[in-house]
ROTOR-526181 format. One record per residue: residue number from 1; residue in three letters; x, y, z of N, C-alpha, C, O in turn. Coordinates in steps of 0.05 Angstrom, whole numbers, plus 32768, in hexadecimal, padded with zeros to 4 digits. Atoms other than C-alpha are relative to their C-alpha. Example, Ala and Ser with C-alpha at 12.3 -4.5 7.8 and 13.67 -1.06 7.14 Angstrom:
<pts>
<seq=1 type=ALA n_east=8012 n_north=7FE8 n_up=8000 ca_east=80F6 ca_north=7FA6 ca_up=809C c_east=8012 c_north=8018 c_up=8000 o_east=8027 o_north=8018 o_up=800D>
<seq=2 type=SER n_east=7FF0 n_north=7FE8 n_up=7FFF ca_east=8111 ca_north=7FEB ca_up=808F c_east=7FF1 c_north=8016 c_up=800E o_east=7FFB o_north=802C o_up=8012>
</pts>
This chain:
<pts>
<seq=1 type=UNK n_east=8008 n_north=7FE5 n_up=8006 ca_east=88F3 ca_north=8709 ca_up=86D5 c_east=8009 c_north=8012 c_up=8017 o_east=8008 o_north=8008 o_up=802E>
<seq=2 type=UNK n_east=7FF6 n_north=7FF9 n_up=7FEC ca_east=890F ca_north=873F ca_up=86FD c_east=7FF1 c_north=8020 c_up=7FF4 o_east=7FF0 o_north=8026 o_up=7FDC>
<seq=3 type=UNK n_east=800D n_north=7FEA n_up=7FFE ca_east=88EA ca_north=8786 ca_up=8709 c_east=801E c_north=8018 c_up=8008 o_east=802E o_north=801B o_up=801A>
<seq=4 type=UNK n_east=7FE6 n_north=7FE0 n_up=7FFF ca_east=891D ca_north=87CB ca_up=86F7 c_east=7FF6 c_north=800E c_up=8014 o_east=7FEC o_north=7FFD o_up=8023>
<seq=5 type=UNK n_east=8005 n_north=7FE2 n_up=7FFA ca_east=890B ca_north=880D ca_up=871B c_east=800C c_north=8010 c_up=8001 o_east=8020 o_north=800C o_up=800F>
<seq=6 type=UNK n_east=7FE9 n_north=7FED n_up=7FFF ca_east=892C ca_north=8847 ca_up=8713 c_east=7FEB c_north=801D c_up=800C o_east=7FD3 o_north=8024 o_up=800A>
<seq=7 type=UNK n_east=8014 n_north=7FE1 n_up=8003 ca_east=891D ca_north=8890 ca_up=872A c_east=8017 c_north=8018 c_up=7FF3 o_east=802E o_north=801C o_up=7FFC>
<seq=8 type=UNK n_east=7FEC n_north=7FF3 n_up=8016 ca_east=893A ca_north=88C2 ca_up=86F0 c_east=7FFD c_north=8016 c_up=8000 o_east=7FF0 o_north=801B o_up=8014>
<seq=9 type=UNK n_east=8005 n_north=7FE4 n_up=8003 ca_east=8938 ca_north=8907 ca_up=86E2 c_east=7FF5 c_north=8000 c_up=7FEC o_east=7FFB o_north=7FF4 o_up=7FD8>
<seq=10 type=UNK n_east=800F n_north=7FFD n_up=8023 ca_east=8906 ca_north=891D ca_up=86AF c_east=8008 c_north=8008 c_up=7FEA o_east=7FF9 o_north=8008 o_up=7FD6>
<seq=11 type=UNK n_east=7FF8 n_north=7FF5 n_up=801A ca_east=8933 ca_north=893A ca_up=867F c_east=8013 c_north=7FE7 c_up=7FFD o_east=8025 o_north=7FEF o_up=7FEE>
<seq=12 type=UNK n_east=7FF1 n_north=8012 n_up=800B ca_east=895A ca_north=88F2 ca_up=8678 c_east=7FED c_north=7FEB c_up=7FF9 o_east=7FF6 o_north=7FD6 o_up=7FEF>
<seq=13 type=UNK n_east=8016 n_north=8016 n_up=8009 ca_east=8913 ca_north=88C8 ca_up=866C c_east=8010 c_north=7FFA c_up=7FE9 o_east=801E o_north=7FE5 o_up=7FEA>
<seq=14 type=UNK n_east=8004 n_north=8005 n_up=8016 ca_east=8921 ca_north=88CF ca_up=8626 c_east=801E c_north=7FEF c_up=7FF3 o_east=8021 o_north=7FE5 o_up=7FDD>
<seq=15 type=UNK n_east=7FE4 n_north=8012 n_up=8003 ca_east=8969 ca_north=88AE ca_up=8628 c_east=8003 c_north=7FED c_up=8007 o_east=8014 o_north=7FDE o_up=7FFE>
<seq=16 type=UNK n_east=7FFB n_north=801A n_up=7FEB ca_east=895D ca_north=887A ca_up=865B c_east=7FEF c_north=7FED c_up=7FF0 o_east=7FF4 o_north=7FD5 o_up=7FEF>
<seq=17 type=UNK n_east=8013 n_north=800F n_up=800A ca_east=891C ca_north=8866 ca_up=862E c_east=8008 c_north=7FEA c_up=7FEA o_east=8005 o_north=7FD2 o_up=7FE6>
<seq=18 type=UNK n_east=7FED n_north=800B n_up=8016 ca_east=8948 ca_north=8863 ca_up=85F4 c_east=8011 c_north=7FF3 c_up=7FFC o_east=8016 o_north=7FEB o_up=7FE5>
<seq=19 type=UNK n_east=7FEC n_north=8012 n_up=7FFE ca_east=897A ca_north=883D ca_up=8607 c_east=7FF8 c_north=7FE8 c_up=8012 o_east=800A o_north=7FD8 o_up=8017>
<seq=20 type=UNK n_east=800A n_north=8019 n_up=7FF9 ca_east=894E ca_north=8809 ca_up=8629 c_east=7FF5 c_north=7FF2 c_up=7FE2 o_east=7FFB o_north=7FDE o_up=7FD7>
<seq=21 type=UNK n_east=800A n_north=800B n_up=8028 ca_east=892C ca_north=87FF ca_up=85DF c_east=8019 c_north=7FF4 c_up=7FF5 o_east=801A o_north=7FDC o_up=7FED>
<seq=22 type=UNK n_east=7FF1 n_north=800E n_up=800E ca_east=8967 ca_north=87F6 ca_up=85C5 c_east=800A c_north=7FE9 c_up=800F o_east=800B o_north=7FDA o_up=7FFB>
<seq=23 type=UNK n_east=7FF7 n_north=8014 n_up=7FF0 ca_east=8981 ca_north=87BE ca_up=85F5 c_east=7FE9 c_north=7FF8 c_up=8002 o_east=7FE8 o_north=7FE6 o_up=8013>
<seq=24 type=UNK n_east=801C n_north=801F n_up=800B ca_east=893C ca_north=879B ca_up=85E3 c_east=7FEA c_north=8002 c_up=8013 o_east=7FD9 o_north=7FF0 o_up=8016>
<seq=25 type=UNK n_east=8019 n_north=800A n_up=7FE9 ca_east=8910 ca_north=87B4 ca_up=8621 c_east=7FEC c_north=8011 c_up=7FEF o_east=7FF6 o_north=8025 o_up=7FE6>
<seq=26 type=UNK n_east=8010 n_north=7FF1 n_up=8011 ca_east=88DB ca_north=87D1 ca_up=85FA c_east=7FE1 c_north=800D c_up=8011 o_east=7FD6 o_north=8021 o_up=800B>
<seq=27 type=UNK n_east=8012 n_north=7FF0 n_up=7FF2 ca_east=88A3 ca_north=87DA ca_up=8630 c_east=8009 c_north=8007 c_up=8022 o_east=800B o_north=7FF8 o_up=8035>
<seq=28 type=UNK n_east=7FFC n_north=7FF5 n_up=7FE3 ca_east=88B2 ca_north=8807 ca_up=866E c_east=7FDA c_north=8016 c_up=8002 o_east=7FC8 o_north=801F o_up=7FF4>
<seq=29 type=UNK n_east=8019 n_north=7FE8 n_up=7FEE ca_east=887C ca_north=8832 ca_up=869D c_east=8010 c_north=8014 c_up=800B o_east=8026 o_north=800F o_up=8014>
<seq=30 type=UNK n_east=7FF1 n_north=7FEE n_up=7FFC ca_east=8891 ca_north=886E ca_up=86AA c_east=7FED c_north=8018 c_up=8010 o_east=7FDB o_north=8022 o_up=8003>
<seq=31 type=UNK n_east=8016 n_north=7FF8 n_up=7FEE ca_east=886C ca_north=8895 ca_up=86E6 c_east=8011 c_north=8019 c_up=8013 o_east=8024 o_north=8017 o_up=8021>
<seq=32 type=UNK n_east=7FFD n_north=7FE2 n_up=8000 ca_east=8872 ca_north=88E3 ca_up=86F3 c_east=7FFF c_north=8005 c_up=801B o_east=7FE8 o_north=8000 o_up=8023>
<seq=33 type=UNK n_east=8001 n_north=7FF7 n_up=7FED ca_east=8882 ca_north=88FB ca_up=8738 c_east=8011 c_north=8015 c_up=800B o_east=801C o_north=8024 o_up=7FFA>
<seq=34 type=UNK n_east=7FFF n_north=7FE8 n_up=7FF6 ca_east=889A ca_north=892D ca_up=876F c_east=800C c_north=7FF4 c_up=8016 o_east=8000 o_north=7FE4 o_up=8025>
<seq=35 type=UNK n_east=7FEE n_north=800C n_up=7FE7 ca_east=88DC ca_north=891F ca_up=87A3 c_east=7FFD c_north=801E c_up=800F o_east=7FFA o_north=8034 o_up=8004>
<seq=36 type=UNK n_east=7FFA n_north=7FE3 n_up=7FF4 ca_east=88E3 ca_north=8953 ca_up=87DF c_east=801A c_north=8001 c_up=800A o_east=8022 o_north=8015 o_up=8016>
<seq=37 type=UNK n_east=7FE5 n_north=8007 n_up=7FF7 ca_east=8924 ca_north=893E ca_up=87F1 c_east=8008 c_north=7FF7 c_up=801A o_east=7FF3 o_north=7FF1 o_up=8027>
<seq=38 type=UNK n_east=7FFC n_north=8009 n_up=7FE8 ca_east=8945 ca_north=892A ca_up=8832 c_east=7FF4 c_north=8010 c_up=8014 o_east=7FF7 o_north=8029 o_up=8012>
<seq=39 type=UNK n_east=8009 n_north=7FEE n_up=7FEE ca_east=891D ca_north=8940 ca_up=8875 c_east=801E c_north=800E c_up=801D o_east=802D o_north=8003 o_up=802E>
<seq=40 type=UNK n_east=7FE3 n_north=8002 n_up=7FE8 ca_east=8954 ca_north=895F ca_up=88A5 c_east=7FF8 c_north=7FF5 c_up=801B o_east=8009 o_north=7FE7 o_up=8027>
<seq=41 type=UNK n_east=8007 n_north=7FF9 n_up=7FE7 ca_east=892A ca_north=8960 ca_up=88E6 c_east=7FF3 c_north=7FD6 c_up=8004 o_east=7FEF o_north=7FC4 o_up=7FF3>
<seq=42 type=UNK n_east=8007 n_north=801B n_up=8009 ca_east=8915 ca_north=891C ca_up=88FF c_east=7FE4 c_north=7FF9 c_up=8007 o_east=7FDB o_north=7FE2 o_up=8004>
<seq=43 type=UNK n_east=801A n_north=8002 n_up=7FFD ca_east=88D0 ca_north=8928 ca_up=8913 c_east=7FF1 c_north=8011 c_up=7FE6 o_east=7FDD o_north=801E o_up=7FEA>
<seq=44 type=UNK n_east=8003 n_north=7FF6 n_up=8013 ca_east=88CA ca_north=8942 ca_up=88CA c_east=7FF2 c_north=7FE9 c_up=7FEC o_east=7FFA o_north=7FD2 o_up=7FE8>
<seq=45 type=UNK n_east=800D n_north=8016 n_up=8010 ca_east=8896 ca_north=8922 ca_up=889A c_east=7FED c_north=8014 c_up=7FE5 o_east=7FE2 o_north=802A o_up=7FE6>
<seq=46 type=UNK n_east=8010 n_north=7FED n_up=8019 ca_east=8877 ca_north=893D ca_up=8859 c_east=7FDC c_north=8001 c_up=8008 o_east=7FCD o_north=7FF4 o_up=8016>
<seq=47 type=UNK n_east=801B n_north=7FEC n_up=7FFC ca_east=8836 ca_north=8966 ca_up=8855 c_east=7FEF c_north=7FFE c_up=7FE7 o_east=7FF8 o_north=7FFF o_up=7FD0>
<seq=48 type=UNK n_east=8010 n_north=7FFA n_up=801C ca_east=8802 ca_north=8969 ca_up=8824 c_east=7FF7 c_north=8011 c_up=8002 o_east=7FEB o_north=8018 o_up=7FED>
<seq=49 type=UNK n_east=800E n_north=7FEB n_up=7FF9 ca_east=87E9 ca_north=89A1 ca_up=8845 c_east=800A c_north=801C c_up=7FE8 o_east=7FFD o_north=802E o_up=7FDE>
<seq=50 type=UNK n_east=7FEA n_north=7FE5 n_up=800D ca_east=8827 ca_north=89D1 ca_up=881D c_east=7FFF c_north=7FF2 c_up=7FED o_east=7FFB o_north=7FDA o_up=7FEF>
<seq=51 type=UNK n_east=7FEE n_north=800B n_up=801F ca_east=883C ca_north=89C2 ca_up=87D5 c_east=801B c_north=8009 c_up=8000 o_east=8020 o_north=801F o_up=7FF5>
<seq=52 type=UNK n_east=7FE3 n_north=8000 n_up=800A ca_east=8887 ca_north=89BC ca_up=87D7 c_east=8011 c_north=7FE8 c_up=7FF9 o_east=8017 o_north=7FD5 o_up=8007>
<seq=53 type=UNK n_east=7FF0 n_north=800E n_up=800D ca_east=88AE ca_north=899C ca_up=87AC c_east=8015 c_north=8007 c_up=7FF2 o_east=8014 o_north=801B o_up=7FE4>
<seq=54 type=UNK n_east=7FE8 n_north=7FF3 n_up=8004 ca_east=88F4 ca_north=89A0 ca_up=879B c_east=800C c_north=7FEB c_up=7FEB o_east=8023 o_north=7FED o_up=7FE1>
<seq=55 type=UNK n_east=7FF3 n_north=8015 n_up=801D ca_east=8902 ca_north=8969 ca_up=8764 c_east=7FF6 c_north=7FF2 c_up=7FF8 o_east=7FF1 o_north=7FE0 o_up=8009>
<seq=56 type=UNK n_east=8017 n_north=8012 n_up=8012 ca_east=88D2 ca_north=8944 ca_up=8728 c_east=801A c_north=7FEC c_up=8001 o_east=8032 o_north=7FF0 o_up=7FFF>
<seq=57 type=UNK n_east=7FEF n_north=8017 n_up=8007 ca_east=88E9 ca_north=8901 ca_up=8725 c_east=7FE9 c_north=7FF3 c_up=7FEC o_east=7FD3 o_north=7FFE o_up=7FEB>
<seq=58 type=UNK n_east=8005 n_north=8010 n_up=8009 ca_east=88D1 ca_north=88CE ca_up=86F8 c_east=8001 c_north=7FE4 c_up=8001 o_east=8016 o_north=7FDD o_up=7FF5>
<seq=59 type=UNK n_east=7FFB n_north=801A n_up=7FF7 ca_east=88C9 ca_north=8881 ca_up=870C c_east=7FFA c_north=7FFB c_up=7FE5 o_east=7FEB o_north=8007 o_up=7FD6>
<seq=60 type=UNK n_east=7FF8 n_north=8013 n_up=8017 ca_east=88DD ca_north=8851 ca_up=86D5 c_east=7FFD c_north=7FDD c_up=800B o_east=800B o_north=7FD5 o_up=801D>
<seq=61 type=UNK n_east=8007 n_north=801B n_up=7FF9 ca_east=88C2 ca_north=8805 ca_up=86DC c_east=8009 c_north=7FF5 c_up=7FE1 o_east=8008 o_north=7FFF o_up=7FCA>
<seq=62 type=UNK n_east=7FF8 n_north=8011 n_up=801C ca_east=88DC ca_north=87CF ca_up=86AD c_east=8001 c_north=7FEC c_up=8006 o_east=8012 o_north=7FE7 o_up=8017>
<seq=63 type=UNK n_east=7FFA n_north=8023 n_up=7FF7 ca_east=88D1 ca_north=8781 ca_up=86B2 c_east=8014 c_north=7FF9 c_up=7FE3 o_east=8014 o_north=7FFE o_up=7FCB>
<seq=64 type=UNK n_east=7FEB n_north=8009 n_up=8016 ca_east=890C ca_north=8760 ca_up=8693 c_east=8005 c_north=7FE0 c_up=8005 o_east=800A o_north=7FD6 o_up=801B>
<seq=65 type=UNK n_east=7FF8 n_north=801A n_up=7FF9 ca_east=8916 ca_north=8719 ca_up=8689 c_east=8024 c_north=7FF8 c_up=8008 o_east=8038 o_north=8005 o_up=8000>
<seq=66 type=UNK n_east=7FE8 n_north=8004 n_up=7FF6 ca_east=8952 ca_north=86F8 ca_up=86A9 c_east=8014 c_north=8002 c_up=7FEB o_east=8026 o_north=8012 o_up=7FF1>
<seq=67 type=UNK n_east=7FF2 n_north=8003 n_up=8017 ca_east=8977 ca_north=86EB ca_up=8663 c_east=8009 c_north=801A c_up=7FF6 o_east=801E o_north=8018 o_up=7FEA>
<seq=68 type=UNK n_east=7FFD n_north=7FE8 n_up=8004 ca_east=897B ca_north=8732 ca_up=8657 c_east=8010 c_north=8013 c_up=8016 o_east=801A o_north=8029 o_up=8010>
<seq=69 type=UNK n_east=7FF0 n_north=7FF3 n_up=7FEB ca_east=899E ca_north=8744 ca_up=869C c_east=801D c_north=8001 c_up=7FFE o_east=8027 o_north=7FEB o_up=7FF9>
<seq=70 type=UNK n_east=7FE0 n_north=800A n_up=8004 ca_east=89E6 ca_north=8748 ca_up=8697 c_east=8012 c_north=8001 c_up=801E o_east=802A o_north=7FF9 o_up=801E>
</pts>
């Protein structure tokens, strides 16, 4: 068994879902989040204090048996 992950853009969920179905994976998790992108500075670390965010991602999990890997 081998564990997928992907992180997608939310407007391609519905392609990536679809075309796992059809190639036979039929259950994925699919878990809603928030990238801020690269920090430039190197004493730079995210804040919870601010809300900024600059790109929804979507994590994609999928256990796939080996037979199915190509």
């Amino acid at each position: 068994m081998k564990e997928i992950k992907a992180f997608i853009k939310p407007n391609r969920v519905e392609n990536v879902v679809a075309a796992l179905q059809e190639a036979g994976h039929e259950s994925v998790t699919l878990s809603k989040g928030e990238g801020t992108g690269a920090y430039k500075q190197k004493d730079a670390s995210p804040s919870l204090d601010f809300h900024f965010t600059d790109s929804p991602v979507v994590k994609l999990e999928a256990g796939m048996s080996m037979q199915r890997i190509r």
